[in-house]
C-alpha positions in Angstrom: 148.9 -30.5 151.1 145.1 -30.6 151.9 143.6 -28.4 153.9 139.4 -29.0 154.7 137.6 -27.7 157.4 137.6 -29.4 161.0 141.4 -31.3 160.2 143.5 -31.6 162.9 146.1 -28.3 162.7 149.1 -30.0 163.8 148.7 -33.2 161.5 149.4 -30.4 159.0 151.8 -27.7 160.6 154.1 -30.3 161.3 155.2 -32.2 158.1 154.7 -28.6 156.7 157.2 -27.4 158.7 159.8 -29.9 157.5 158.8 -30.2 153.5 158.8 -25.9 153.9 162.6 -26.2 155.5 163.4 -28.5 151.9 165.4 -25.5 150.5 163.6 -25.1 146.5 160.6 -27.1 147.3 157.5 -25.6 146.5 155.0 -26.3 148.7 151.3 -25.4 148.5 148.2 -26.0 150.9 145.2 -27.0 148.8 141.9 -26.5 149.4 138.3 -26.1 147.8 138.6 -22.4 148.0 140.8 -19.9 149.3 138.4 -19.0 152.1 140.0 -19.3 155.5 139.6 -22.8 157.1 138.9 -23.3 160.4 140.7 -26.1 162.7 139.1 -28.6 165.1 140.4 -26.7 167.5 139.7 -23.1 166.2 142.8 -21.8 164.6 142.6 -20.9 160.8 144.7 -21.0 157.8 145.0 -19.7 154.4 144.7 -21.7 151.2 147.4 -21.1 148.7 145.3 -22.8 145.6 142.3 -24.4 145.0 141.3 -28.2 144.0 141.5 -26.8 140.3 144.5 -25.1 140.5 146.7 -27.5 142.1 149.7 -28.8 140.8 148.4 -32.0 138.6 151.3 -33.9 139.1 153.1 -33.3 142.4 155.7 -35.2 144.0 153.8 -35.4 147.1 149.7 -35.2 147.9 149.7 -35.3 151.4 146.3 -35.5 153.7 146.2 -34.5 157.2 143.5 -35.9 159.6 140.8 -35.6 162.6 137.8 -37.1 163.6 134.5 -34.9 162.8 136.1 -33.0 159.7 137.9 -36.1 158.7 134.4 -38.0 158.2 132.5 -34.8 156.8 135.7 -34.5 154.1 135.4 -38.7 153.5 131.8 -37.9 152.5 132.3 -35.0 150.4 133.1 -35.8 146.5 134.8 -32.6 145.4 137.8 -33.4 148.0 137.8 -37.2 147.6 137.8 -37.1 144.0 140.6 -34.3 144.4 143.0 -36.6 146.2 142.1 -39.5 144.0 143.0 -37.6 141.0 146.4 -36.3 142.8 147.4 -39.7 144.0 147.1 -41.3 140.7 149.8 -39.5 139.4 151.9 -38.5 142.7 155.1 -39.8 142.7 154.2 -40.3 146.9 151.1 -40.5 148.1 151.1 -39.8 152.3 149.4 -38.5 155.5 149.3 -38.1 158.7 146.9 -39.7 161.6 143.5 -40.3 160.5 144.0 -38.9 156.9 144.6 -42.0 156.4 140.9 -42.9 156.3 141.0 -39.8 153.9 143.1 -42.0 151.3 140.9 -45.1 151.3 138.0 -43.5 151.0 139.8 -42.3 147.6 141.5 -45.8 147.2 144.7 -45.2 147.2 145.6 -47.7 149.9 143.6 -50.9 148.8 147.2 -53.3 149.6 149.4 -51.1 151.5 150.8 -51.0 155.2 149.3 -48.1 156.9 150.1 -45.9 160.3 147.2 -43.9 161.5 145.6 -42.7 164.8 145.2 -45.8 167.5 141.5 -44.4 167.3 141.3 -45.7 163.2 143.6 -48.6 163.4 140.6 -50.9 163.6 139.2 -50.0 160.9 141.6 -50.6 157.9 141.2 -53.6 156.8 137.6 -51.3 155.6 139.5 -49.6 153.3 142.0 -52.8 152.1 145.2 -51.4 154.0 146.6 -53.3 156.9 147.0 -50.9 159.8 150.6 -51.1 161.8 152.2 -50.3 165.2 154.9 -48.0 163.3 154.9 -44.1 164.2 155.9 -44.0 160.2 155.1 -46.5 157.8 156.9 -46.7 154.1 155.0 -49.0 152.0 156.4 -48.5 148.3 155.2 -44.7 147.7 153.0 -44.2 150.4 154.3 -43.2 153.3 152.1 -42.6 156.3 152.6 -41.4 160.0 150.6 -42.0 163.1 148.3 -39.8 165.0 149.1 -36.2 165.2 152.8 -35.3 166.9 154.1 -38.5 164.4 153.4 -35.6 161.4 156.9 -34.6 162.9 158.5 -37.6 162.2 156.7 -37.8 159.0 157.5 -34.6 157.9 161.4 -35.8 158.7 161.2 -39.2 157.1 159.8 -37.1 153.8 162.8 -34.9 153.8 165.3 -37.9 154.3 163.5 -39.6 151.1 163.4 -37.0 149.5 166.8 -35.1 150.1 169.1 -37.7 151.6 169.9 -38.1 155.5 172.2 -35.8 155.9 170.0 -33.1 154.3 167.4 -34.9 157.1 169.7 -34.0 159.7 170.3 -30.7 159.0 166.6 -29.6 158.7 166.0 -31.8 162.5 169.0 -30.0 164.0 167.6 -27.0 163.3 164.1 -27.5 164.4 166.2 -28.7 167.4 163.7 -32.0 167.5 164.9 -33.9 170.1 161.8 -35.3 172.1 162.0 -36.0 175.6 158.4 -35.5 176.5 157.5 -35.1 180.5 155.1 -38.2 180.5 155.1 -41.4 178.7 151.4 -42.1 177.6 151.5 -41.3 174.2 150.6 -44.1 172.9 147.4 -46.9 174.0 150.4 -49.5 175.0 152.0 -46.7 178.3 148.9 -45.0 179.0 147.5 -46.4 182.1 144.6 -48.5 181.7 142.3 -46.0 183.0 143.4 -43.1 181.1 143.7 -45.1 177.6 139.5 -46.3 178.4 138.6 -43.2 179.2 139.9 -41.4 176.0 138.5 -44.6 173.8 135.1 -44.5 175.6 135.2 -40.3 174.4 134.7 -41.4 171.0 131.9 -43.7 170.7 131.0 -45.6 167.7 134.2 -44.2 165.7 135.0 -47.5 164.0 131.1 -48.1 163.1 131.2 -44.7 161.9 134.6 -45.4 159.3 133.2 -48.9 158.4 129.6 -47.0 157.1 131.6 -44.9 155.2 133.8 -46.6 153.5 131.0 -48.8 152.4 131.1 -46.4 149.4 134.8 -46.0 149.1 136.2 -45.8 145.7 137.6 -49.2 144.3 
């Protein structure tokens, strides 16, 4: 799982969460160094390896996103080389929100079916993948979630895959995930107009910003 300063801490908590409750699975946050890294929203966590020492072939390379650290990791070569290494030889190849941009900036979406943040969705077709309306999307073996909370049902869908569904159930039973959240504008479709413009016109220029950079994607 990467880690990179600014990410979203929830993108990454959550499917963690899930692949952690996988009993035998060995799962490891990777990371440039084992410095602490600092959230978008000022929590921190470890590192258990660094890019050199990860596993070379893992079952899973999984990417969390954001929005500032997501473009500053896009642009930096150590981690997008990193995940282009890793995905070349992962057995699945996944994230969550807009660490999807993360993967076509390493190329490893050119031709799949995509979920991502409603803020990147736009943008996609930049990096070859076709963006879709599905909190998960399974597209051969890359499975991606939308923005943020979907890392849940990510995380979930992984475990399912990966251990079968009654396994699935078992790990979701005892998370006791059973959504019922108190209002229903999670998603640009139910939030009222006003409310969905407002939190679009927050982030100006976002889809200008993903197009420039993945100008220099890797084919």
């Amino acid at each position: 799982m990467l880690a990179y300063p600014g990410m979203t801490l929830l993108d990454l908590v959550g499917p963690q969460h899930m692949f952690a409750a996988m009993l035998g699975a060995t799962v490891r946050i990777a990371a440039k160094t084992l410095d602490p890294i600092r959230s978008d929203l000022g929590m921190t966590i470890q590192p258990d390896v660094t890019f050199a020492d990860a596993h070379l072939e893992p079952d899973v390379i999984f990417t969390p996103g954001s929005i500032a650290g997501t473009f500053a990791a896009m642009e930096d070569t150590e981690t997008v080389d990193f995940l282009a290494a890793r995905g070349e030889h992962a057995r699945y190849v996944t994230s969550v929100c807009t660490g999807a941009m993360l993967l076509g900036q390493a190329g490893l979406i050119d031709g799949y079916r995509v979920s991502t943040h409603w803020l990147a969705k736009p943008a996609m077709d930049a990096f070859g993948a076709t963006a879709t309306d599905e909190r998960v999307t399974k597209d051969r073996n890359r499975l991606t979630g939308g923005g943020v909370t979907a890392g849940i049902d990510f995380g979930l869908t992984m475990v399912e895959e990966l251990r079968g569904t009654d396994y699935a159930q078992s790990v979701q039973l005892m998370a006791e995930y059973a959504p019922a959240p108190p209002l229903d504008a999670g998603t640009p479709d139910t939030a009222p107009p006003a409310v969905r413009d407002r939190m679009a016109a927050a982030f100006p220029g976002f889809e200008e910003h993903a197009r420039a950079v993945a100008s220099n994607r890797r084919q």
